[in-house]
MMTF fields as JSON, N, C-alpha, C and O atoms, coordinates in Angstrom:
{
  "mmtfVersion": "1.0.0",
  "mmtfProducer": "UNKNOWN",
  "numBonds": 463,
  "numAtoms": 464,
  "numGroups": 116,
  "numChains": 1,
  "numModels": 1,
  "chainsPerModel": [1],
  "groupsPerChain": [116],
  "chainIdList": ["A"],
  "bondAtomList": [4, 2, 8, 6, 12, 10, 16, 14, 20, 18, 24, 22, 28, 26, 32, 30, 36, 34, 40, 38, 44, 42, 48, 46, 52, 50, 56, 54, 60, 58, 64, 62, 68, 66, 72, 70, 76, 74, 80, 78, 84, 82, 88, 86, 92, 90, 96, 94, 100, 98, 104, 102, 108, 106, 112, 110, 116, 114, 120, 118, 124, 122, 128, 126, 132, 130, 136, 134, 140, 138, 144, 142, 148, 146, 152, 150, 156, 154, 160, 158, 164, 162, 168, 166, 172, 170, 176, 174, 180, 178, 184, 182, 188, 186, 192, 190, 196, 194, 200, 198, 204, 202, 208, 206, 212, 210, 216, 214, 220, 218, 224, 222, 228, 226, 232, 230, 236, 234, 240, 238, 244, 242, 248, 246, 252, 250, 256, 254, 260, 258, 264, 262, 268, 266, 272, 270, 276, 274, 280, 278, 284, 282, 288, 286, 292, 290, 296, 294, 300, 298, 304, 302, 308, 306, 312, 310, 316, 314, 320, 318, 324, 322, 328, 326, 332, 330, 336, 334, 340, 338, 344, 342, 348, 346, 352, 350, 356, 354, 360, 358, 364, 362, 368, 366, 372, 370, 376, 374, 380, 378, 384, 382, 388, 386, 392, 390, 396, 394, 400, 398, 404, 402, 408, 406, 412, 410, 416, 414, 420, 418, 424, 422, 428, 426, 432, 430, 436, 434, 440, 438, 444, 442, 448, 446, 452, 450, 456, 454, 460, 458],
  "bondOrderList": [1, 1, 1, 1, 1, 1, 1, 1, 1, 1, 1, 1, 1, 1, 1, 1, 1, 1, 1, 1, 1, 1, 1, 1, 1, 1, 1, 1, 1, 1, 1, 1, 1, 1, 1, 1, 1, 1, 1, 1, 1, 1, 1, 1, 1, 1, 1, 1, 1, 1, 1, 1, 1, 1, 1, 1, 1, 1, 1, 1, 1, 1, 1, 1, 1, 1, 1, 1, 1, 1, 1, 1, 1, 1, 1, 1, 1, 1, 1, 1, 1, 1, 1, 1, 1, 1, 1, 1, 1, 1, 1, 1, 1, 1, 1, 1, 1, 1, 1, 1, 1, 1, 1, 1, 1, 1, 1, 1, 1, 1, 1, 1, 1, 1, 1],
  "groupList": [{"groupName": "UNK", "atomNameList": ["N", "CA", "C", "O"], "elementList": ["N", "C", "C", "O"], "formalChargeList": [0, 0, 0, 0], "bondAtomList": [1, 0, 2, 1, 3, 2], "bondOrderList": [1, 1, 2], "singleLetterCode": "X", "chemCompType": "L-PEPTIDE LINKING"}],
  "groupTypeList": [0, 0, 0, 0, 0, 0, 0, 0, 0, 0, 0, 0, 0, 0, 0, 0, 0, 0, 0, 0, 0, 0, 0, 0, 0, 0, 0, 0, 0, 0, 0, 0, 0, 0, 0, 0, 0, 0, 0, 0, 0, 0, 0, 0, 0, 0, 0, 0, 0, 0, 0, 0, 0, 0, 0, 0, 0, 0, 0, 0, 0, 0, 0, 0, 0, 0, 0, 0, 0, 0, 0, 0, 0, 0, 0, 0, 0, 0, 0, 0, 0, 0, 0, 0, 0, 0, 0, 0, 0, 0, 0, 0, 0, 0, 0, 0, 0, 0, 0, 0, 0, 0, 0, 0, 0, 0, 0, 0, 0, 0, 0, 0, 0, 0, 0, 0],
  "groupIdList": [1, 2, 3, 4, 5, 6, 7, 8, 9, 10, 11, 12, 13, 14, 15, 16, 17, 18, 19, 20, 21, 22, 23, 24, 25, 26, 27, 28, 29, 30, 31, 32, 33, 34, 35, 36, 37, 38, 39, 40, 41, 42, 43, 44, 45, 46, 47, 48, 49, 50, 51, 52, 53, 54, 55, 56, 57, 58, 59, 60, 61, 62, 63, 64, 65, 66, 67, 68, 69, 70, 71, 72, 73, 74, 75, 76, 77, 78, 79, 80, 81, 82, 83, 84, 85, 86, 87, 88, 89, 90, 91, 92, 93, 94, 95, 96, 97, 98, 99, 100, 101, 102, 103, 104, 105, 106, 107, 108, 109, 110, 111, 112, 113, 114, 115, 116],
  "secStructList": [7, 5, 1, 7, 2, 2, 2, 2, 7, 7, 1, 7, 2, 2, 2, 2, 2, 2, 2, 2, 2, 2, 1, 7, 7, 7, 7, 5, 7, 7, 7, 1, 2, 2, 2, 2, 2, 2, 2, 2, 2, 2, 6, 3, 3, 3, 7, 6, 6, 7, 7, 3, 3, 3, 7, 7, 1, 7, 1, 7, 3, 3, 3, 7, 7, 1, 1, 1, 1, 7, 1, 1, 7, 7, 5, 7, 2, 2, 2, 2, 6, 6, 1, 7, 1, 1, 7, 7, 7, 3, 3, 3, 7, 1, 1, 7, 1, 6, 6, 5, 7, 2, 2, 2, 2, 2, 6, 6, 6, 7, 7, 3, 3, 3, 7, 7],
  "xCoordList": [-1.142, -1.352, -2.572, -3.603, -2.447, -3.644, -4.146, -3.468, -5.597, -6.352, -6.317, -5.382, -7.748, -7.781, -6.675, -6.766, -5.721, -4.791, -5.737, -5.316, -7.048, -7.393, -7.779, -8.074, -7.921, -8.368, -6.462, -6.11, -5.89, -4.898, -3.519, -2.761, -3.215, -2.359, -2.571, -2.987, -2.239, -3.005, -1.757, -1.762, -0.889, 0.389, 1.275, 1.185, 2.148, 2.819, 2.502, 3.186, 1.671, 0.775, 1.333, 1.529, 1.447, 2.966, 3.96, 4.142, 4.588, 5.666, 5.047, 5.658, 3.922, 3.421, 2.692, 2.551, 2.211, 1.841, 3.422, 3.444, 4.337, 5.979, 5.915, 5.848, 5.935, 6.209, 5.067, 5.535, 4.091, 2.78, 3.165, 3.108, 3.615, 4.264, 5.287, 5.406, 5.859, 7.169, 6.497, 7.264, 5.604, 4.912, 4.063, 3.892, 3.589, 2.156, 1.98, 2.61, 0.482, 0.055, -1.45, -2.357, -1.466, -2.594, -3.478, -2.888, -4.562, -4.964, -6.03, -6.607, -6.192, -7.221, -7.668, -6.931, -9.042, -9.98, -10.672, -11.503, -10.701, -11.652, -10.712, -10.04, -10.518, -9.306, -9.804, -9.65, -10.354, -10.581, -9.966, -9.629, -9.364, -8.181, -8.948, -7.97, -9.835, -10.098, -10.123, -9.95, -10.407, -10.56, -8.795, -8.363, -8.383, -6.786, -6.265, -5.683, -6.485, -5.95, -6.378, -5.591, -7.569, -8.038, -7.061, -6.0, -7.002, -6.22, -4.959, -4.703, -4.089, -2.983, -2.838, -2.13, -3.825, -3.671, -4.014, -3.382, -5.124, -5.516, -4.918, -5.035, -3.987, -3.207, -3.944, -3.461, -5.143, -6.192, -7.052, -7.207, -7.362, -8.566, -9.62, -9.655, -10.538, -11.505, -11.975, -12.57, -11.46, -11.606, -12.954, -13.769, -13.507, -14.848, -15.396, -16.527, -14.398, -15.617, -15.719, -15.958, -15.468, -15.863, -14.822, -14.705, -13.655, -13.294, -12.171, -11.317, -11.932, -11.116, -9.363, -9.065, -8.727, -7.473, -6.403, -6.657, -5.37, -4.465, -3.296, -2.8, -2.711, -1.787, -0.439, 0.504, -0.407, 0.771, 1.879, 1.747, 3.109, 4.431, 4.659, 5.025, 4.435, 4.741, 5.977, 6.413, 6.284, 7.681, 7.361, 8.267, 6.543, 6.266, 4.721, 3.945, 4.613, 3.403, 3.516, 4.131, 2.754, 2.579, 1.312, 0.546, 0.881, 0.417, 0.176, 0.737, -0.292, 0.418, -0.014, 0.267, -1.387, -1.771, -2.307, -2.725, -2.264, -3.0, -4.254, -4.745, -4.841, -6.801, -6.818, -7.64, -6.11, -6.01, -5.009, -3.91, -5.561, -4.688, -4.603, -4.374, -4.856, -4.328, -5.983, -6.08, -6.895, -8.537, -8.679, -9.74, -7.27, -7.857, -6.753, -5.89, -6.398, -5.726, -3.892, -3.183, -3.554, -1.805, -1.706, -2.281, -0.516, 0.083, 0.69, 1.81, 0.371, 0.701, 1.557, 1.711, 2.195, 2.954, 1.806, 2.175, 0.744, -0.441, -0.337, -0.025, -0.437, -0.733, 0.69, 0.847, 2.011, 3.26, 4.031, 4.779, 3.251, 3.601, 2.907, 3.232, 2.053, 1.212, 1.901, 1.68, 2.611, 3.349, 4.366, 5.383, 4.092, 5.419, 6.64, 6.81, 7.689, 8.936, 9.098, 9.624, 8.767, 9.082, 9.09, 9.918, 8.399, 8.0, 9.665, 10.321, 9.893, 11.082, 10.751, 11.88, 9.869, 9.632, 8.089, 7.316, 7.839, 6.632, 6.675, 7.154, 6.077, 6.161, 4.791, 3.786, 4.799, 3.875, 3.724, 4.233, 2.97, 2.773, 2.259, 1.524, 2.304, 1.903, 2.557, 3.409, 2.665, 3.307, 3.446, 2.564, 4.758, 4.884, 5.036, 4.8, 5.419, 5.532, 4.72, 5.07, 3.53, 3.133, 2.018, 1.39, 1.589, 1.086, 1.617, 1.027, 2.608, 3.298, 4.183, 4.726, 4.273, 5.569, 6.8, 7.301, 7.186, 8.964, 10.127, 11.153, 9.494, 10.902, 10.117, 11.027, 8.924, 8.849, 8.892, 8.931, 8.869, 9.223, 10.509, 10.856, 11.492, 13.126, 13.446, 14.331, 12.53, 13.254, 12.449, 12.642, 11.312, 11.48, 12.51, 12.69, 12.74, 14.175, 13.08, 13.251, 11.91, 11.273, 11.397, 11.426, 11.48, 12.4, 10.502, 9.427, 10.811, 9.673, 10.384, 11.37, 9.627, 10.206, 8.676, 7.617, 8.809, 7.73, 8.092, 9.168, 6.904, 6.856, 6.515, 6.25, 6.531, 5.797, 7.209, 7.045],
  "yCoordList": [-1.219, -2.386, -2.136, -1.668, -2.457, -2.286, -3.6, -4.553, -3.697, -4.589, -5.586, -5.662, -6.339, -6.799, -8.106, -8.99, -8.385, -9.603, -10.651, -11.661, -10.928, -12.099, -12.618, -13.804, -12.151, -12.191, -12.561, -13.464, -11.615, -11.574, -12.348, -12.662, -12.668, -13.396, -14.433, -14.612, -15.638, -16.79, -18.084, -19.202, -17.22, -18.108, -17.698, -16.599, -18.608, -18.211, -17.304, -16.448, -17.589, -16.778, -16.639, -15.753, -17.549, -17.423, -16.116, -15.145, -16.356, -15.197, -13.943, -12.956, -13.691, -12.344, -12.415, -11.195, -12.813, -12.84, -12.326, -11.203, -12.952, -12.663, -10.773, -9.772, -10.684, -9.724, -8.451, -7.888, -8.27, -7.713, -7.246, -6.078, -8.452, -8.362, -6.942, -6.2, -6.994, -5.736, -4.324, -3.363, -4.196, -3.291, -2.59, -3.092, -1.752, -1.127, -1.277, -0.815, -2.404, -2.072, -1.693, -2.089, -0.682, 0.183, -0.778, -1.54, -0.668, -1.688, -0.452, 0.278, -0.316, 0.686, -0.411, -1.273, -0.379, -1.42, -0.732, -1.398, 0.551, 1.693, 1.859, 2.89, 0.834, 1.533, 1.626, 0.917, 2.726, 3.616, 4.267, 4.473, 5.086, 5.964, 6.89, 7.634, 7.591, 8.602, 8.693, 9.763, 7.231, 7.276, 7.31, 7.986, 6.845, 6.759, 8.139, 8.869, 8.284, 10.04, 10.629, 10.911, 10.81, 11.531, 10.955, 11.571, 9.766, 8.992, 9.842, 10.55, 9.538, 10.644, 11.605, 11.914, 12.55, 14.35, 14.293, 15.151, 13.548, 13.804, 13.259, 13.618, 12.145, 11.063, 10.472, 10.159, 10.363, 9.343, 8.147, 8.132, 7.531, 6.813, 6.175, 6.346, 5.314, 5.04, 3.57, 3.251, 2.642, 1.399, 0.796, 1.716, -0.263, -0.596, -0.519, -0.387, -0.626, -0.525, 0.737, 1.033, 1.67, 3.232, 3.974, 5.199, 2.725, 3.771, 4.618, 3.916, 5.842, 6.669, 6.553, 6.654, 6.401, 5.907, 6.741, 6.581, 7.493, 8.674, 7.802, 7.022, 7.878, 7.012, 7.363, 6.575, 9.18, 9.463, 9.334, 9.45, 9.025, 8.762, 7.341, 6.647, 6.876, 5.37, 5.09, 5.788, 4.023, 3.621, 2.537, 2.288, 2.131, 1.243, 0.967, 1.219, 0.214, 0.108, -1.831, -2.463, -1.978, -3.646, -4.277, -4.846, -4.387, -5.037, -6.495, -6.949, -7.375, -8.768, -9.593, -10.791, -8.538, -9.749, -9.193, -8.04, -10.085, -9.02, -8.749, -7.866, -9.445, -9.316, -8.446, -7.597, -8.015, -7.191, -6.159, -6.261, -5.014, -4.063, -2.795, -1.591, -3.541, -2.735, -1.836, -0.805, -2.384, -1.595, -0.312, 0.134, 0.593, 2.12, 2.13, 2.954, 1.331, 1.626, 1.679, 0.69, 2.437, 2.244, 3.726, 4.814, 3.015, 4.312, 5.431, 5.102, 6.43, 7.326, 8.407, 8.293, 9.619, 10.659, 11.202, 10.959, 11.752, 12.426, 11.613, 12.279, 10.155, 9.407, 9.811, 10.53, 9.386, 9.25, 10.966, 11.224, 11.726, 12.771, 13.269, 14.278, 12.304, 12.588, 11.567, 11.585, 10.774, 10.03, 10.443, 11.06, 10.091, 10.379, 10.464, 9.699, 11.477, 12.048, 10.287, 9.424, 10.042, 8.954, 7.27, 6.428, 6.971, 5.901, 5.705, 6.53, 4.443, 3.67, 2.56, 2.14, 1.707, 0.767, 0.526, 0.744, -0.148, -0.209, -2.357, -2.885, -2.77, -4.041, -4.915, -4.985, -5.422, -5.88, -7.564, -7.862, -8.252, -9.531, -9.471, -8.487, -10.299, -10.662, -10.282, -9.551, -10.467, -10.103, -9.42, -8.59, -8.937, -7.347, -6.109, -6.213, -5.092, -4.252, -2.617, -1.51, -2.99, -1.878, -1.303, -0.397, -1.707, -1.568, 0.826, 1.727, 0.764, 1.822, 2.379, 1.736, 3.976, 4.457, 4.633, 5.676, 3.622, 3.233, 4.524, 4.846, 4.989, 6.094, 7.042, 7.354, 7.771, 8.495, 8.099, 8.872, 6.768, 6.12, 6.269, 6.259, 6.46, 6.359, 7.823, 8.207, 8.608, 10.371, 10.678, 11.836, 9.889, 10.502, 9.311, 9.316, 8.878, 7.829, 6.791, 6.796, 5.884, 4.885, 3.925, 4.242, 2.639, 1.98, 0.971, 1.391, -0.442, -1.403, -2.499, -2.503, -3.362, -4.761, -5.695, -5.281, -7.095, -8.019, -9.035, -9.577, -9.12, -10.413, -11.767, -12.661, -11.908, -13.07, -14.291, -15.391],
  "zCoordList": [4.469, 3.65, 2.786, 3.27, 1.479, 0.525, 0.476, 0.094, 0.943, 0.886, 2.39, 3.187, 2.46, 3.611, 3.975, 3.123, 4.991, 4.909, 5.164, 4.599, 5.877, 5.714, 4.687, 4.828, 3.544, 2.095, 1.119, 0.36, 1.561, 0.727, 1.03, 0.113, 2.539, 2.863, 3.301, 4.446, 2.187, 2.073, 2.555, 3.071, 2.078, 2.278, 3.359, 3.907, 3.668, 4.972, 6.118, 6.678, 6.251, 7.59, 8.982, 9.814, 8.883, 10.497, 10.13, 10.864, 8.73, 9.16, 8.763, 9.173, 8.025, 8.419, 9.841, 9.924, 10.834, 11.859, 12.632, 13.135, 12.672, 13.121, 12.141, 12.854, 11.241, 10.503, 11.509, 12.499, 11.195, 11.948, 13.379, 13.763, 14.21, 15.314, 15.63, 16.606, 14.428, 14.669, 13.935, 13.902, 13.551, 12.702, 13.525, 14.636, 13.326, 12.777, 11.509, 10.558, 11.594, 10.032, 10.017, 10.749, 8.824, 8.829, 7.691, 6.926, 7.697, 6.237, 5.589, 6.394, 4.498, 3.876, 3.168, 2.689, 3.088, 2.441, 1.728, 1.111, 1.494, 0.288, -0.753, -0.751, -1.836, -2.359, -4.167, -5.162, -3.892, -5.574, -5.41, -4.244, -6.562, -6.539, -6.166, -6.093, -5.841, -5.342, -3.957, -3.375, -3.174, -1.923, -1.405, -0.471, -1.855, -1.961, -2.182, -1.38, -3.027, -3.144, -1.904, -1.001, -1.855, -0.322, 0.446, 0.342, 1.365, 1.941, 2.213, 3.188, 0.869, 1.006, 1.442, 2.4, 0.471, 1.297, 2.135, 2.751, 3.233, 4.606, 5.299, 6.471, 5.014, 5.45, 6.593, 7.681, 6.216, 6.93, 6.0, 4.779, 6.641, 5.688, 6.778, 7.997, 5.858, 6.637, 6.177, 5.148, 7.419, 7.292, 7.099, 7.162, 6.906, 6.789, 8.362, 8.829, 8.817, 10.434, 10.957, 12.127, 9.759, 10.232, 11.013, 10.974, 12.12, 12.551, 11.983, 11.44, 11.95, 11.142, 11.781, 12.971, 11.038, 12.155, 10.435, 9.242, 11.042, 10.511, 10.028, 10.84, 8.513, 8.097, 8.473, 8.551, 8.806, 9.368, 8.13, 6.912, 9.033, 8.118, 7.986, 8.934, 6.759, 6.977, 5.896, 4.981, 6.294, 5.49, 4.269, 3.474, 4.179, 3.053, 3.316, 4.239, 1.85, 1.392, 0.646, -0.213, 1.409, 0.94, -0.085, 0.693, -1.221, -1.971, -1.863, -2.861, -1.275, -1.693, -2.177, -2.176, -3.053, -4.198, -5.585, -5.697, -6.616, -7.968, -7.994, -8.697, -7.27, -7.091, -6.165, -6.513, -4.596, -3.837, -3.928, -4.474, -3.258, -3.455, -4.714, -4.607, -5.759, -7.168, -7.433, -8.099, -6.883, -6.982, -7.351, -7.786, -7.156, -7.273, -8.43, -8.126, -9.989, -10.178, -10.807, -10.619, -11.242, -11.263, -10.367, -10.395, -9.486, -9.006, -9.884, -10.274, -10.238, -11.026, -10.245, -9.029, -11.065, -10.687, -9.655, -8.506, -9.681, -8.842, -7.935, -6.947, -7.552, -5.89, -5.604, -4.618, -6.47, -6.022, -5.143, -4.201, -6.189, -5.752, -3.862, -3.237, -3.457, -2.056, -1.268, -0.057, -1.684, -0.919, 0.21, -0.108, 1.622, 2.77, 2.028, 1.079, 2.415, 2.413, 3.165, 2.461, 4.119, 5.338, 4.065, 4.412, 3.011, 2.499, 1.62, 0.983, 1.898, 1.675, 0.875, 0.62, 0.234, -0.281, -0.16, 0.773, -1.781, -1.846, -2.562, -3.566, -1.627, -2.206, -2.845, -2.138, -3.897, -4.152, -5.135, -6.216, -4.364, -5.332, -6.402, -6.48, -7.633, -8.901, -9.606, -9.1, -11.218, -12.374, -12.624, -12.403, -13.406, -13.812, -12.71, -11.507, -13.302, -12.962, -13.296, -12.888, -14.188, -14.666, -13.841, -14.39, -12.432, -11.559, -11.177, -10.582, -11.761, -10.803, -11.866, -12.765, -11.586, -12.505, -11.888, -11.469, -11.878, -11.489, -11.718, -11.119, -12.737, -13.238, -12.309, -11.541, -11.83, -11.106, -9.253, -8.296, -9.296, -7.987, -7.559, -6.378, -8.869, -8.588, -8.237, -7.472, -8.965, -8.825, -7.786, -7.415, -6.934, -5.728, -4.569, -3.351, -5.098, -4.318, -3.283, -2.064, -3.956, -3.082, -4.111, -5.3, -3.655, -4.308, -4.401, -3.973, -5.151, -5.138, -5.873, -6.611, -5.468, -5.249, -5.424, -4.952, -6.237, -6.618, -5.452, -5.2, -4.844, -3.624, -4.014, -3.211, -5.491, -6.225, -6.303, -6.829]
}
């Protein structure tokens, strides 16, 4: 998850609490594209409370707001290209779509979707 949820999930909190429940969710709170890039290739990051915890293979990537999340950035071919073989959907709240390059999201076959 990009960005902190007590900050960003403001609404319906019960069913991400239900949602959370069936998950692992990882949260990265350093998010300049450089710390993000690192992130990727090491497929670690480093939360504000220091401790270092490995992103592994994950299947999606949640956005769920325009003030949170977007900090390091548009996803470009360079982040997209460090992205898990494993990542299936990338979802994100607010307007538009220019957050991300879609035509290179499609030719690696991860699909994205607006939660707004």
């Amino acid at each position: 998850m990009l960005g902190d949820p007590a900050k960003t999930v403001r609404w319906r909190t019960s069913q991400f609490e239900q949602f959370a429940s069936n998950f692992t969710i990882k949260v990265n709170q350093d998010l300049t594209y450089s710390s993000f890039e690192t992130a990727l290739r090491e497929k670690k990051c480093a939360p504000t409370d220091g401790a270092n915890f490995r992103y592994g293979e994950f299947i999606a990537i949640m956005k769920p707001m325009v003030e949170y999340g977007a900090e390091f950035g548009r996803l470009d071919k360079k982040l997209i290209d460090l992205l898990p073989s494993s990542l299936k959907l990338i979802a994100a709240g607010g307007a538009g779509f220019d957050w991300a390059d879609h035509e290179e999201l499609g030719r690696k076959g991860n699909s994205s979707c607006d939660l707004s």
